[in-house]
C-alpha positions as CSV (number, residue, x, y, z in Angstrom):
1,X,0.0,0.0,0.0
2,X,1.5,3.4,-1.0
3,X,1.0,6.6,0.3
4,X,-1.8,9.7,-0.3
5,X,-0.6,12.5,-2.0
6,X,-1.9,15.8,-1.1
7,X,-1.0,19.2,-2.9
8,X,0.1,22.3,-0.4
9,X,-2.3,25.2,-0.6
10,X,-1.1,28.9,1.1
11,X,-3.5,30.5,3.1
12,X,-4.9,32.8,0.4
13,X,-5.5,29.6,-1.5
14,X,-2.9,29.6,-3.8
15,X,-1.4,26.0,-4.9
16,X,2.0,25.9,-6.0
17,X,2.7,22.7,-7.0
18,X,-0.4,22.9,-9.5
19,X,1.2,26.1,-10.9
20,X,4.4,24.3,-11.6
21,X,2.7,21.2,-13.2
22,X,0.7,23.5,-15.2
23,X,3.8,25.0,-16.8
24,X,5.4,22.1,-17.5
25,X,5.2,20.8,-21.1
26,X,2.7,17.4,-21.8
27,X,5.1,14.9,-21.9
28,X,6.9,16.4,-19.0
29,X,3.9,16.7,-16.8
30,X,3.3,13.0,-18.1
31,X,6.6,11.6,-16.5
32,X,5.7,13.6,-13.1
33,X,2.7,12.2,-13.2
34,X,4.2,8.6,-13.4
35,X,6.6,9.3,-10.9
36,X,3.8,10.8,-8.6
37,X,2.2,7.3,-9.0
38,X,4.6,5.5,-7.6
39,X,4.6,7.4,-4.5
40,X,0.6,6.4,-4.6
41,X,1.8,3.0,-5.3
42,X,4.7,1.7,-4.0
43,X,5.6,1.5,-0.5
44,X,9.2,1.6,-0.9
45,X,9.8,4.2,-3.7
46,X,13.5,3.8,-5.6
47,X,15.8,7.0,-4.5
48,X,16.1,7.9,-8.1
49,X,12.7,9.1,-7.9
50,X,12.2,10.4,-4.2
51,X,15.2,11.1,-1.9
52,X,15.2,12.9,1.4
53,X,17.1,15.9,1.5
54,X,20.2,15.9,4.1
55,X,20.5,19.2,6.3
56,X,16.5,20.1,5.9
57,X,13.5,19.8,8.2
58,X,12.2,16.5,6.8
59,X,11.9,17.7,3.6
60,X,12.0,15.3,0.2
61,X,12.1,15.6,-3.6
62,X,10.5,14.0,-6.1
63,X,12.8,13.4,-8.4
64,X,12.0,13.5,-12.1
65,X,14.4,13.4,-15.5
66,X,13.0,14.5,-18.7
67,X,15.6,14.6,-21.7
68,X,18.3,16.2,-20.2
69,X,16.4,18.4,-18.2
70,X,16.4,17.8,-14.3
71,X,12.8,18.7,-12.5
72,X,12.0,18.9,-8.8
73,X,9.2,18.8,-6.8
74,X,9.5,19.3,-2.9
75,X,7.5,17.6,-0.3
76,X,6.6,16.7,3.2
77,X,5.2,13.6,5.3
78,X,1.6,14.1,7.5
79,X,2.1,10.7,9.5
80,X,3.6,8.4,7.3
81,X,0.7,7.7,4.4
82,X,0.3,11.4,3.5
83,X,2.6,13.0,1.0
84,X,2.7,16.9,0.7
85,X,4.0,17.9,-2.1
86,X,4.7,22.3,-1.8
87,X,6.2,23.3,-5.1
88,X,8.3,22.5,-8.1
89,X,11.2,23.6,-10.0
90,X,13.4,23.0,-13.3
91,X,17.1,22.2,-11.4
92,X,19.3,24.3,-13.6
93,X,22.6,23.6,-11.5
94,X,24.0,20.6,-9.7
95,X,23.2,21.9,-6.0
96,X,19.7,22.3,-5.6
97,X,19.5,26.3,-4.3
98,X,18.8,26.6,-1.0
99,X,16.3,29.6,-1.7
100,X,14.0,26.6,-3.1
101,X,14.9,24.7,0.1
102,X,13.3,27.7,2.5
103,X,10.4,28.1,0.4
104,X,9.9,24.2,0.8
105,X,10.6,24.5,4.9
106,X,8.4,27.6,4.9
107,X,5.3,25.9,3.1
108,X,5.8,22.9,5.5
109,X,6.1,24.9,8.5
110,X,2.7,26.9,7.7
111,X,0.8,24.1,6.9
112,X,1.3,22.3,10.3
113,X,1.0,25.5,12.1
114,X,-2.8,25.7,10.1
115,X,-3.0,22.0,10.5
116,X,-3.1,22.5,14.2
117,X,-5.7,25.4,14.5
118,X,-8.2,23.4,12.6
């Protein structure tokens, strides 16, 4: 049994993740979607497609490869079936910039703090 995957929304509603997918050329958002699926499916998905990243407040990346481009999509657990996924990006450079990192922490860090009031 995989996992639920759930797309981070900002207080004012926005969705970031669904901004990013939208951008993303068909075939593109095909792979993502394929390599979203196997967070849905499997419980033990292969590190080239979701890694945790070291130094960072339990955040992960989904991890997708399209031709020779390199996309991104950063992510949280809720217990250990729910997936959050906060936003994505094109990786340009070998080190993934810690700006995206923050904004990643920052998303997780609201949503549990709204979590909570609820």
């Amino acid at each position: 049994m995989g996992k639920t995957v759930i797309f981070y929304k900002t207080a004012e509603g926005k969705c970031p993740v669904q901004d990013f997918l939208d951008s993303l050329p068909g075939k593109v958002a095909q792979k993502v979607a394929w390599v979203l699926s196997l967070l849905e499916d499997l419980q033990v998905v292969p590190s080239t497609y979701f890694k945790k990243l070291v130094g960072t407040e339990e955040i992960w990346e989904c991890r997708i490869q399209f031709a020779s481009n390199a996309y991104r999509i950063f992510c949280f657990f809720e217990e250990n079936s729910v997936v959050i996924l906060t936003h994505g990006f094109v990786k340009k450079t070998q080190k993934t910039p810690e700006q995206e990192i923050e904004k990643a922490e920052a998303y997780r860090r609201d949503y549990l703090k709204r979590r909570l009031k609820k």
